[in-house]
Backbone as JSON Lines, residues from 0, in Angstrom:
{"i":0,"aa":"X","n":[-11.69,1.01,-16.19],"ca":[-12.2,2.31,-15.82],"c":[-12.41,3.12,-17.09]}
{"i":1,"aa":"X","n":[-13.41,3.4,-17.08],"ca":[-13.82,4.45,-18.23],"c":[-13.52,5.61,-18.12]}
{"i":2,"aa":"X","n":[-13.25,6.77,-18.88],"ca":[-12.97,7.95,-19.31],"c":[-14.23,9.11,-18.45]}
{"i":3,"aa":"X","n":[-15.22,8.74,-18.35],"ca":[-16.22,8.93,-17.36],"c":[-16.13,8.83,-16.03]}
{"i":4,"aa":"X","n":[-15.1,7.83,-15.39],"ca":[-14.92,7.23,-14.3],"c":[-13.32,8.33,-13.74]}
{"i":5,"aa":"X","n":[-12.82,8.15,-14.54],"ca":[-11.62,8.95,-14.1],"c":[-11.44,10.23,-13.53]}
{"i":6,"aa":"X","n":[-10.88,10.1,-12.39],"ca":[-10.67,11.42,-11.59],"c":[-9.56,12.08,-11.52]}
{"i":7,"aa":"X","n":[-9.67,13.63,-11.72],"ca":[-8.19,14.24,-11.63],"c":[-7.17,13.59,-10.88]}
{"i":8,"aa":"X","n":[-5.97,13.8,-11.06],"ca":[-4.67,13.74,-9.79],"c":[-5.39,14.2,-8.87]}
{"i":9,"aa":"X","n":[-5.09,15.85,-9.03],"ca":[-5.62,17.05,-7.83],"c":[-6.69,16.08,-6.76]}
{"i":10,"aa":"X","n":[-8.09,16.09,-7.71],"ca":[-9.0,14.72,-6.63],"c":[-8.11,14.14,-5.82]}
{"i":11,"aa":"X","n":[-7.23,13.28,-6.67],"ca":[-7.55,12.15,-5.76],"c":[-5.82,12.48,-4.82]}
{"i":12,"aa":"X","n":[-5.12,13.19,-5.31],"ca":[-4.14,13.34,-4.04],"c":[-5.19,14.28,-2.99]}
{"i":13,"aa":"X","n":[-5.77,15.0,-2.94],"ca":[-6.57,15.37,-1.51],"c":[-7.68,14.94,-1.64]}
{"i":14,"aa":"X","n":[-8.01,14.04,-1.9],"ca":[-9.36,12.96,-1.53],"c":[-8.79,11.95,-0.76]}
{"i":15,"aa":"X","n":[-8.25,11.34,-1.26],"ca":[-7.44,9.85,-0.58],"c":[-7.32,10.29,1.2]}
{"i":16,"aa":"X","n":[-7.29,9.18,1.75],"ca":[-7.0,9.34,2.64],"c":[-7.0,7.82,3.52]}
{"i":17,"aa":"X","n":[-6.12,7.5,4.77],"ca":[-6.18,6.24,5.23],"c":[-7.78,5.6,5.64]}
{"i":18,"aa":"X","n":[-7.61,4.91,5.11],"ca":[-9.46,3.73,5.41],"c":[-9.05,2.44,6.39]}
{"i":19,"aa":"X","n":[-9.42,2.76,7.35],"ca":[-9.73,1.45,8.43],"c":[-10.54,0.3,9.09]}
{"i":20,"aa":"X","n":[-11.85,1.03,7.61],"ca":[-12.92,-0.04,8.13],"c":[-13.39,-0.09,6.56]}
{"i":21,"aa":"X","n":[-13.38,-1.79,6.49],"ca":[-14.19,-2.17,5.14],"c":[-15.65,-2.55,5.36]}
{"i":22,"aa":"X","n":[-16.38,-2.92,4.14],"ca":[-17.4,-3.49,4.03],"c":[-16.72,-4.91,3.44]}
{"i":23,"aa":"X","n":[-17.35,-5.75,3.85],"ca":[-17.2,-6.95,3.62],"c":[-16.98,-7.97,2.04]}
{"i":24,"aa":"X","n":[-18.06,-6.49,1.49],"ca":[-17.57,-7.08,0.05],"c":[-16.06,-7.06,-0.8]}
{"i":25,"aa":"X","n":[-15.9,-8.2,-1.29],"ca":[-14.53,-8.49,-1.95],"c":[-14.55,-7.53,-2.86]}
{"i":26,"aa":"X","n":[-13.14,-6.54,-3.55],"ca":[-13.24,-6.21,-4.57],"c":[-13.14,-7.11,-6.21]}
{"i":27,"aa":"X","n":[-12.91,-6.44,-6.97],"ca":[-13.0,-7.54,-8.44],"c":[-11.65,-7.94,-8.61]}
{"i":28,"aa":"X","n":[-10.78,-9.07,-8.45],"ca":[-9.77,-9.25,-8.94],"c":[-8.72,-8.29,-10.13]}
{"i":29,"aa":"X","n":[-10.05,-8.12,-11.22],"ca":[-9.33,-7.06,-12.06],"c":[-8.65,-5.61,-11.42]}
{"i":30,"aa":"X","n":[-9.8,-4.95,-10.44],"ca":[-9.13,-4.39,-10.16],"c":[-7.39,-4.09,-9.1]}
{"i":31,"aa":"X","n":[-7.92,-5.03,-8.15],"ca":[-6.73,-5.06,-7.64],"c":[-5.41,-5.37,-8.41]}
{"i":32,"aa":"X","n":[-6.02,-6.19,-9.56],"ca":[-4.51,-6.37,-10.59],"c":[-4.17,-4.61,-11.29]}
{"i":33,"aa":"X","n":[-5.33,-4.15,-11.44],"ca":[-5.2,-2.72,-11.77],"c":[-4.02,-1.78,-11.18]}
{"i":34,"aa":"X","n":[-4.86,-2.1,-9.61],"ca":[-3.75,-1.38,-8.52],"c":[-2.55,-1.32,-8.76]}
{"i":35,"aa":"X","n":[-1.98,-2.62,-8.68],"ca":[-0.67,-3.22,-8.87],"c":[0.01,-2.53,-9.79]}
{"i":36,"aa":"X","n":[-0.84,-2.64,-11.29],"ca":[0.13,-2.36,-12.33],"c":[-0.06,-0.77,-12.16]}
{"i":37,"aa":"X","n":[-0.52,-0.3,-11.54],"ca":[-0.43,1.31,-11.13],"c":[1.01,1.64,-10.72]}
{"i":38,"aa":"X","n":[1.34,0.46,-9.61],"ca":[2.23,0.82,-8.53],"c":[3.48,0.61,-9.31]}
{"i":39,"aa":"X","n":[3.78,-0.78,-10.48],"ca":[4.78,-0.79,-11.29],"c":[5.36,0.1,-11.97]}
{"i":40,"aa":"X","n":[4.52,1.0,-12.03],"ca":[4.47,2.17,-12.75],"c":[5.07,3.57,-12.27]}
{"i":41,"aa":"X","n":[5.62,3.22,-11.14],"ca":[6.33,4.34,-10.17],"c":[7.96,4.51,-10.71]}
{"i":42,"aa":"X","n":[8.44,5.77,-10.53],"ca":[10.04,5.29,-10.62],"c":[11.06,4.75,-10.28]}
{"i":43,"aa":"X","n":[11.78,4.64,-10.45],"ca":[12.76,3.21,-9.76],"c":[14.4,3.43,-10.52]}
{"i":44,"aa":"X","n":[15.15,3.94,-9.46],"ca":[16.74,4.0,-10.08],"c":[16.86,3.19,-10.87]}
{"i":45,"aa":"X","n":[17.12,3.37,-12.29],"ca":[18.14,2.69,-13.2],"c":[16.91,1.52,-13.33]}
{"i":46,"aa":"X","n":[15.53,2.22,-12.88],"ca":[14.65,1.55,-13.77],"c":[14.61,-0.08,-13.34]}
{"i":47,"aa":"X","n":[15.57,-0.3,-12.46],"ca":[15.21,-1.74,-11.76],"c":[13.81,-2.25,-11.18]}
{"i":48,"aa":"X","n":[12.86,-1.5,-11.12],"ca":[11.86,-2.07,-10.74],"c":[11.89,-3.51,-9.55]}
{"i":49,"aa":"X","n":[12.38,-2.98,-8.41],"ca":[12.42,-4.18,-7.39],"c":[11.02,-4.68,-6.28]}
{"i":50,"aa":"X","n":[10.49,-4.04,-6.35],"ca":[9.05,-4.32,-5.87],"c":[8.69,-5.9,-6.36]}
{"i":51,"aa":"X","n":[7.93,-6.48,-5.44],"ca":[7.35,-7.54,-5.59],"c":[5.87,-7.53,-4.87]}
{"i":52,"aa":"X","n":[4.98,-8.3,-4.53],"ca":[3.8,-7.99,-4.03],"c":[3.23,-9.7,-4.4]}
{"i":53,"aa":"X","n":[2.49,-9.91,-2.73],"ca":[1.75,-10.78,-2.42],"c":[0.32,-10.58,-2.24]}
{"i":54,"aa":"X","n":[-0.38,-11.14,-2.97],"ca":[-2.27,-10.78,-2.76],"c":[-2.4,-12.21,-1.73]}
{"i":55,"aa":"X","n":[-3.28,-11.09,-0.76],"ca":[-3.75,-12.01,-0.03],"c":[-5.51,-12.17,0.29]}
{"i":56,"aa":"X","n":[-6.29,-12.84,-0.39],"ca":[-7.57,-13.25,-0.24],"c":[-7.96,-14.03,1.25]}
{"i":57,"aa":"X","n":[-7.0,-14.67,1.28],"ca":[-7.53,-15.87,2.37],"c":[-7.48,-15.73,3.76]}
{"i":58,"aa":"X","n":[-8.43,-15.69,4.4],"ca":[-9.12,-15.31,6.39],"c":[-7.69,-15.82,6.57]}
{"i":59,"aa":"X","n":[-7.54,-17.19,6.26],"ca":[-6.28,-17.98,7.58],"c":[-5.41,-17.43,7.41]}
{"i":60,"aa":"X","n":[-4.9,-16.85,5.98],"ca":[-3.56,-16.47,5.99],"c":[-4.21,-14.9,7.05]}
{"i":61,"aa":"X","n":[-4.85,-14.14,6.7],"ca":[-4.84,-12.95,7.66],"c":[-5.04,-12.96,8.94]}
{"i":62,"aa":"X","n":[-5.4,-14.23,9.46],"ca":[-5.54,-14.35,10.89],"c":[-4.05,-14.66,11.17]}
{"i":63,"aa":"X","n":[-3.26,-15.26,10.54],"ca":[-1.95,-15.49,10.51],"c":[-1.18,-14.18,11.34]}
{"i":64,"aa":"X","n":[-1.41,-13.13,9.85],"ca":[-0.65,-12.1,10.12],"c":[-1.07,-11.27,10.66]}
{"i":65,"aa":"X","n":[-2.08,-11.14,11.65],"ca":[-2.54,-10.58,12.55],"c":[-2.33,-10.26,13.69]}
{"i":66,"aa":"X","n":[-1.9,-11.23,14.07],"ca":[-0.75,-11.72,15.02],"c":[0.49,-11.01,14.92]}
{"i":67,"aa":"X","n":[0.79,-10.37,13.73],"ca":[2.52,-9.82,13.66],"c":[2.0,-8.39,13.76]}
{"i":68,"aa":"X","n":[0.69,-7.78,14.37],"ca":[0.65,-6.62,14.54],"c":[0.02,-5.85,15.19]}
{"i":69,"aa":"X","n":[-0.36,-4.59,15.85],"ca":[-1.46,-3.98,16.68],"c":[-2.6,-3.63,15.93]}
{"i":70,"aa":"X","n":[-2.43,-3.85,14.53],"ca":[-3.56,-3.56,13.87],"c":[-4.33,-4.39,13.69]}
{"i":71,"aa":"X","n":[-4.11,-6.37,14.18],"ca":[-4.35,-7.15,13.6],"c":[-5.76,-7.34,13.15]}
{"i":72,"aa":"X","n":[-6.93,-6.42,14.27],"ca":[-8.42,-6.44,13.65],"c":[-8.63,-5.63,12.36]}
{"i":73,"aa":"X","n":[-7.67,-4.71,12.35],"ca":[-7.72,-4.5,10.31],"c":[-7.59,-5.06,9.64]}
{"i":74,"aa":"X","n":[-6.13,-6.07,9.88],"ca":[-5.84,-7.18,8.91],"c":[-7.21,-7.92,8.34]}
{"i":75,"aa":"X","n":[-7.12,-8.5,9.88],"ca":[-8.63,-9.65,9.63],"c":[-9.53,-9.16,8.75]}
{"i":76,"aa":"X","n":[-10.38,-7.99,8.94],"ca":[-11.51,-7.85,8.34],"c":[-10.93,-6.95,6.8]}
{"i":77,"aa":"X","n":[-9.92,-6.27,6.5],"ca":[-9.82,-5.93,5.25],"c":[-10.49,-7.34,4.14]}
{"i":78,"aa":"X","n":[-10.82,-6.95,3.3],"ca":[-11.15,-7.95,2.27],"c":[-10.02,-8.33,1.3]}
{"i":79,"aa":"X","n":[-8.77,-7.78,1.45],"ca":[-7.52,-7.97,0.34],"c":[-6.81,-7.32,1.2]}
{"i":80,"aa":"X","n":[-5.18,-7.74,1.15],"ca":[-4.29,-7.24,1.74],"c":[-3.26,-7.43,0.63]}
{"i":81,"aa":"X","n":[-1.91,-6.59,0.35],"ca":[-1.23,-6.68,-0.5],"c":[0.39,-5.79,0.54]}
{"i":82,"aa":"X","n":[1.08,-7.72,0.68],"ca":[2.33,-7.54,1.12],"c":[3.38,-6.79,-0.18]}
{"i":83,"aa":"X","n":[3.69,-5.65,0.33],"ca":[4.83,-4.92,-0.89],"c":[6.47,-5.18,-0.12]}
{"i":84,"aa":"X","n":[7.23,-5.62,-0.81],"ca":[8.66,-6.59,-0.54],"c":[9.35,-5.84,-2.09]}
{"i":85,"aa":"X","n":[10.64,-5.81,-1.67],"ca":[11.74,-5.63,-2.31],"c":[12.22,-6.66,-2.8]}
{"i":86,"aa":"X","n":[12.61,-7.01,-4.05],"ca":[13.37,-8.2,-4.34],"c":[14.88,-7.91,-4.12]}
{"i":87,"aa":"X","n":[15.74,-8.57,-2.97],"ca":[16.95,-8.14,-2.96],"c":[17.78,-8.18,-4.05]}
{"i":88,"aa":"X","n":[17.72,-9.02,-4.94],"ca":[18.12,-9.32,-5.93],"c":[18.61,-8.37,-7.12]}
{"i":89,"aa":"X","n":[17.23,-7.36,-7.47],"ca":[16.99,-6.59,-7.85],"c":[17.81,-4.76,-7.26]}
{"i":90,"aa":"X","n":[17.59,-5.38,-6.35],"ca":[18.16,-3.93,-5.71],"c":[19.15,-3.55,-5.66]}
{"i":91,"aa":"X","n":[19.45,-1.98,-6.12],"ca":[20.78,-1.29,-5.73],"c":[21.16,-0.42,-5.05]}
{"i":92,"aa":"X","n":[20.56,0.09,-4.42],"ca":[20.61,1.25,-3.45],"c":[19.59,0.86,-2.17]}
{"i":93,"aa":"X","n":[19.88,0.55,-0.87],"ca":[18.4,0.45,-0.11],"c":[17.62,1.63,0.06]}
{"i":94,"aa":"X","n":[18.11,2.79,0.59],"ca":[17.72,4.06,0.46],"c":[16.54,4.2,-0.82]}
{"i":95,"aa":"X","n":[17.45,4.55,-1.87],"ca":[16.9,4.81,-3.22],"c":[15.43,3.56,-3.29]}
{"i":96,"aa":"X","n":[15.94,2.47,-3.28],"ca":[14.7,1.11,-3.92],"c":[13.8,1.29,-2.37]}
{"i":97,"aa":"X","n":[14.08,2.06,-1.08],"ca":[12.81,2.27,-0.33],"c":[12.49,3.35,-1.03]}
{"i":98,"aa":"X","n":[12.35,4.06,-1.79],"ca":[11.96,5.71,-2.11],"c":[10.99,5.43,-3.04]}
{"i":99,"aa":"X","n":[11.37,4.67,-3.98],"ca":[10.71,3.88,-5.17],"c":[9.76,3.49,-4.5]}
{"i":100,"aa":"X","n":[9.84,2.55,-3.57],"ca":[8.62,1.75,-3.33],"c":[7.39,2.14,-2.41]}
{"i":101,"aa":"X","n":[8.21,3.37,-2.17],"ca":[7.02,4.38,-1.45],"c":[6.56,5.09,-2.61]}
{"i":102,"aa":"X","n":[7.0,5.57,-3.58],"ca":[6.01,5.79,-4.57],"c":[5.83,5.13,-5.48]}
{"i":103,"aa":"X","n":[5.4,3.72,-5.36],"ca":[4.93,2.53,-5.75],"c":[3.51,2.71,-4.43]}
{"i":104,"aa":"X","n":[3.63,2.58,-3.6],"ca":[2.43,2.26,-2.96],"c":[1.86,3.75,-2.8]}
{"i":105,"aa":"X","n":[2.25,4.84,-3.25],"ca":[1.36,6.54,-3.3],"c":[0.66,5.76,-4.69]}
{"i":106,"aa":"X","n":[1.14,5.36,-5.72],"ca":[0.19,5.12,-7.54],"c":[-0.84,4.22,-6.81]}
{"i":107,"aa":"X","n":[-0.49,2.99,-6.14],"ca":[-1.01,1.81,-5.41],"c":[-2.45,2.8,-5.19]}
{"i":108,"aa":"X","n":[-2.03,3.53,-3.75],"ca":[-3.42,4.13,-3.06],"c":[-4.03,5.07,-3.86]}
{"i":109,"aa":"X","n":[-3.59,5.51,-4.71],"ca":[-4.29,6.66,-5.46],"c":[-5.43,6.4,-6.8]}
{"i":110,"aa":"X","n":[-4.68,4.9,-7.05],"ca":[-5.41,3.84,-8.28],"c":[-6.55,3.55,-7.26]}
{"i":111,"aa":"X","n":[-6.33,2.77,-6.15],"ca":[-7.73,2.28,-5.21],"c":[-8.69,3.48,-4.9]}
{"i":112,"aa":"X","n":[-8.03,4.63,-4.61],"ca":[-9.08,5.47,-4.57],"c":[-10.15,6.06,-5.69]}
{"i":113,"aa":"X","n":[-9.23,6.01,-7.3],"ca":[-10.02,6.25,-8.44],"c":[-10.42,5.01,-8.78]}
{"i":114,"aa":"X","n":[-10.85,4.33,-8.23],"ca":[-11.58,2.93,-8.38],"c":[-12.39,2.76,-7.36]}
{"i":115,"aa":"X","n":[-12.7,3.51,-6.17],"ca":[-13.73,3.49,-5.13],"c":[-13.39,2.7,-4.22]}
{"i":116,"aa":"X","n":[-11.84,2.48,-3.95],"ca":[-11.47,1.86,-3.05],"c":[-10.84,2.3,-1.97]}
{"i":117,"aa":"X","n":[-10.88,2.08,-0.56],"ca":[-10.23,2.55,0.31],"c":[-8.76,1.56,0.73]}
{"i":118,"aa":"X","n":[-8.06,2.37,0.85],"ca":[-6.65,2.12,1.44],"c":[-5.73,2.31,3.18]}
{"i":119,"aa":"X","n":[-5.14,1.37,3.59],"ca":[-4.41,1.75,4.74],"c":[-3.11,0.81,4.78]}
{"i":120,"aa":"X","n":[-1.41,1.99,4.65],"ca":[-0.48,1.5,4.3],"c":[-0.26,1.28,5.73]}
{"i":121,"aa":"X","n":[0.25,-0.06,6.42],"ca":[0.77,-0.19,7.23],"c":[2.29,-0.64,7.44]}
{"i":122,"aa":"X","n":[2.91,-0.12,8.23],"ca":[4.13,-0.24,8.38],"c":[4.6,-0.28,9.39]}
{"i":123,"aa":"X","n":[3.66,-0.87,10.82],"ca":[4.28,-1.02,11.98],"c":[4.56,-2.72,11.86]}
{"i":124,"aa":"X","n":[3.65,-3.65,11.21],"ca":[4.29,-4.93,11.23],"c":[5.69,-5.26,10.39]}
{"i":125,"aa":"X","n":[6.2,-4.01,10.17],"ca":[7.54,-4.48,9.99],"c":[8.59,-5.31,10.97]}
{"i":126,"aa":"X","n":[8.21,-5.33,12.29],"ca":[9.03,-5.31,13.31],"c":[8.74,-6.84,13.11]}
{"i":127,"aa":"X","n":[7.8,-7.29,12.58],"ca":[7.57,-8.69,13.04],"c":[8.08,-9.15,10.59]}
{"i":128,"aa":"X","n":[9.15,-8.6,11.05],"ca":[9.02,-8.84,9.26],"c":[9.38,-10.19,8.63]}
{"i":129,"aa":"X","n":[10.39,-11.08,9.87],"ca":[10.76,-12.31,9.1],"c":[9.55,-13.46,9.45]}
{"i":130,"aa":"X","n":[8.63,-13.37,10.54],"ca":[7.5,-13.9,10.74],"c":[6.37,-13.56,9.75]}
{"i":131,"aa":"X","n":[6.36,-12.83,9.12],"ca":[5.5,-12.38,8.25],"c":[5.75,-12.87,6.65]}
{"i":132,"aa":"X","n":[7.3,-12.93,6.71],"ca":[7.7,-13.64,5.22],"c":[7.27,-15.31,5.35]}
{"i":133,"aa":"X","n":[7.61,-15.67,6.24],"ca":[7.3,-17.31,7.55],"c":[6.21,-17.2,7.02]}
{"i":134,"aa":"X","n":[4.65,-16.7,7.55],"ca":[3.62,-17.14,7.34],"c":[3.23,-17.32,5.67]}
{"i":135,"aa":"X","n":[3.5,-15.99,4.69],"ca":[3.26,-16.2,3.42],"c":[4.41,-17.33,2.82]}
{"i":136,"aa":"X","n":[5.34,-17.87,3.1],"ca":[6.08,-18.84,2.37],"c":[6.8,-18.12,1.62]}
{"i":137,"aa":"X","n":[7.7,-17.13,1.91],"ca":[8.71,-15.96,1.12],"c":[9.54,-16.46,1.76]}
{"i":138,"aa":"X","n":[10.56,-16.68,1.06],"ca":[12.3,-16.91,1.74],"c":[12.83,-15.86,2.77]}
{"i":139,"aa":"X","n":[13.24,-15.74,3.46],"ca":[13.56,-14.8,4.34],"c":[14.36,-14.13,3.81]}
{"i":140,"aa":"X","n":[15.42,-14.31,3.15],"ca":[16.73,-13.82,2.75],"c":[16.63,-13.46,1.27]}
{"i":141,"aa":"X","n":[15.76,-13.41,0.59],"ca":[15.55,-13.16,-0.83],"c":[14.85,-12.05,-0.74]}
{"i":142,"aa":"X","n":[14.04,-11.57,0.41],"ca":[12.75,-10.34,0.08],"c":[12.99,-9.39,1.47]}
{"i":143,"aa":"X","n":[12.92,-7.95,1.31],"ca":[12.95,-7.13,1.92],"c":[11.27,-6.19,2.14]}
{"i":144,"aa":"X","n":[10.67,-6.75,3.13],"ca":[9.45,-6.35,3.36],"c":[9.51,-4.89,3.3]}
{"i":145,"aa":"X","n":[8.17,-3.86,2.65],"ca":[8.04,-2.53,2.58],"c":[6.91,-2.18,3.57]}
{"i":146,"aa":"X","n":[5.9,-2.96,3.4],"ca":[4.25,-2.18,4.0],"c":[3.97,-3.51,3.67]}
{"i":147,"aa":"X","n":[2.22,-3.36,4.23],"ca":[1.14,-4.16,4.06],"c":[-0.01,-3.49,3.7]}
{"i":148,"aa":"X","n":[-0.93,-3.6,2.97],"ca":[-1.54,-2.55,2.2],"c":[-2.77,-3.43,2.79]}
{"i":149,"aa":"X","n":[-3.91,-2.33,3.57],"ca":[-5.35,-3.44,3.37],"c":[-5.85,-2.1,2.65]}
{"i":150,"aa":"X","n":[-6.88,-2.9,1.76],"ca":[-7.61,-2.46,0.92],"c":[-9.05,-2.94,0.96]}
{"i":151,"aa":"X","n":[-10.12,-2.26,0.53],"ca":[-11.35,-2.75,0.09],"c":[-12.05,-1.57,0.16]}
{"i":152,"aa":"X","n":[-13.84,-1.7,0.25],"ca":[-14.05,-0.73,-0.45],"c":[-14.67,-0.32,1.12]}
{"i":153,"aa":"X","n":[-14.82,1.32,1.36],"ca":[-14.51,1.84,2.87],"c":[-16.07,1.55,3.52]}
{"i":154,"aa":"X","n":[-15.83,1.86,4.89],"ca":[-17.01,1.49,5.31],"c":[-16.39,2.74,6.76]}
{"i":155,"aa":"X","n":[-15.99,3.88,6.65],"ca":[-15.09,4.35,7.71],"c":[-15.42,5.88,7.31]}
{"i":156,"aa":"X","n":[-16.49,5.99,8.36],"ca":[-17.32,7.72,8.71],"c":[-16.48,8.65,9.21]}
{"i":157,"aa":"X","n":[-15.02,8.25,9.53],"ca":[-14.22,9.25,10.52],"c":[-14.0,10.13,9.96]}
{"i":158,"aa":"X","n":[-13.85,11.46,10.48],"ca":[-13.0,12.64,9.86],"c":[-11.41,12.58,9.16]}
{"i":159,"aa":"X","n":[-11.59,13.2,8.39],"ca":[-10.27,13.23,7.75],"c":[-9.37,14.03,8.34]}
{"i":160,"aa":"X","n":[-8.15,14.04,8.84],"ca":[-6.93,14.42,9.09],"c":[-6.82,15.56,8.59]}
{"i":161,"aa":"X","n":[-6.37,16.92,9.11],"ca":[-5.17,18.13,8.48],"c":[-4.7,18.0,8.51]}
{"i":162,"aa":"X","n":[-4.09,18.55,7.42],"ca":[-2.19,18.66,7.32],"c":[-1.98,20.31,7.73]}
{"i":163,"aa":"X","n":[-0.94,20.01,8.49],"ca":[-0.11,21.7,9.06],"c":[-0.19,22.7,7.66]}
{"i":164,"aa":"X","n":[-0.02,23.78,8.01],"ca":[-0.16,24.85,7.3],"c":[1.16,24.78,6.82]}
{"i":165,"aa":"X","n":[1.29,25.05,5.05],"ca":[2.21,24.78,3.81],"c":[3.54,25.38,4.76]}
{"i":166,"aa":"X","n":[3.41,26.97,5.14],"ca":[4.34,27.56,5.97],"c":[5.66,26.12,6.67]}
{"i":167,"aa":"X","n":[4.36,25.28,7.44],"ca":[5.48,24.54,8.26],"c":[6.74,24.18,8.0]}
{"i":168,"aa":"X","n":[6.24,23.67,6.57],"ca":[7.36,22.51,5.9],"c":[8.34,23.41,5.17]}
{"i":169,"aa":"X","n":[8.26,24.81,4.83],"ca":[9.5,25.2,3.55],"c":[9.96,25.93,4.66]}
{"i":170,"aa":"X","n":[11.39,25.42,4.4],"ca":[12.4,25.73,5.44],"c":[13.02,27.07,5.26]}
{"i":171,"aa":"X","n":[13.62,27.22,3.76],"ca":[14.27,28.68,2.78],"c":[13.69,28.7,1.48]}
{"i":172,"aa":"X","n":[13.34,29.38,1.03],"ca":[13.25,29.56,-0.12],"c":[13.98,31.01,-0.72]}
{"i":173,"aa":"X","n":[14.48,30.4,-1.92],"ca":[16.02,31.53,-2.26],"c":[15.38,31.54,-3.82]}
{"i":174,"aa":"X","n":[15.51,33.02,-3.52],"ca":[14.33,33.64,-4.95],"c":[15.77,34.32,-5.57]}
């Protein structure tokens, strides 16, 4: 990405937004390795960095995991999907190394979006999480599934979402 290409934070935290429909074209390998090292790039207690991540290119494997979810016609047609897993190994806090890895996949979606890519973190096929380690060939007991990320580049006219008025969320503020 060029210096030309780059978009504020500001952009792209209220630009971004969930994408549910791709165009068919694959993105460039480079970039999705881009993504990634975006997401490494998040903080992480004591700097453990426990995140791991599976690229997935291939129809069969996504018809696979399609099956482990209500979204499964997203799965299918995303053009890249990227399983984000905890290395237990790695981890010291579950709390804390989920916190991390949610802002591992905010750098994740925010890199795809300053790259012209659309994003949708899913996290209801968790329920189906040891079938999902099953289909990619992950040990069950070594990896702690986070999300499933489909990605590619958007093809999705819908309106964008509001968020509640700032008011909602601050509970006290002590001046």
């Amino acid at each position: 990405m060029s210096d030309k290409q780059a978009i504020s934070v500001i952009e792209a935290i209220f630009g971004r937004r969930s994408i549910r429909k791709f165009l068919p074209e694959k993105p460039k390998k480079e970039d999705i390795l881009r993504i990634i090292e975006a997401g490494i790039w998040a903080p992480s207690g004591h700097n453990n960095q426990p995140w791991r991540f599976v690229i997935i290119w291939n129809d069969e494997i996504k018809e696979k995991l399609s099956k482990f979810t209500i979204y499964g016609g997203m799965l299918k047609k995303a053009p890249v999907l990227i399983g984000v897993f905890l290395d237990k190994s790695a981890m010291y806090h579950q709390i804390k190394d989920h916190q991390s890895a949610g802002a591992c996949l905010q750098n994740m979606m925010l890199m795809a979006y300053a790259l012209g890519l659309g994003t949708c973190w899913l996290g209801e096929i968790l329920k189906n999480e040891d079938k999902v380690k099953e289909a990619l060939g992950l040990p069950v007991s070594d990896f702690e599934m986070v999300a499933m990320l489909a990605l590619g580049y958007p093809d999705d006219k819908s309106k964008r979402t509001e968020r509640f008025p700032l008011e909602t969320f601050v509970l006290k503020e002590w001046v």
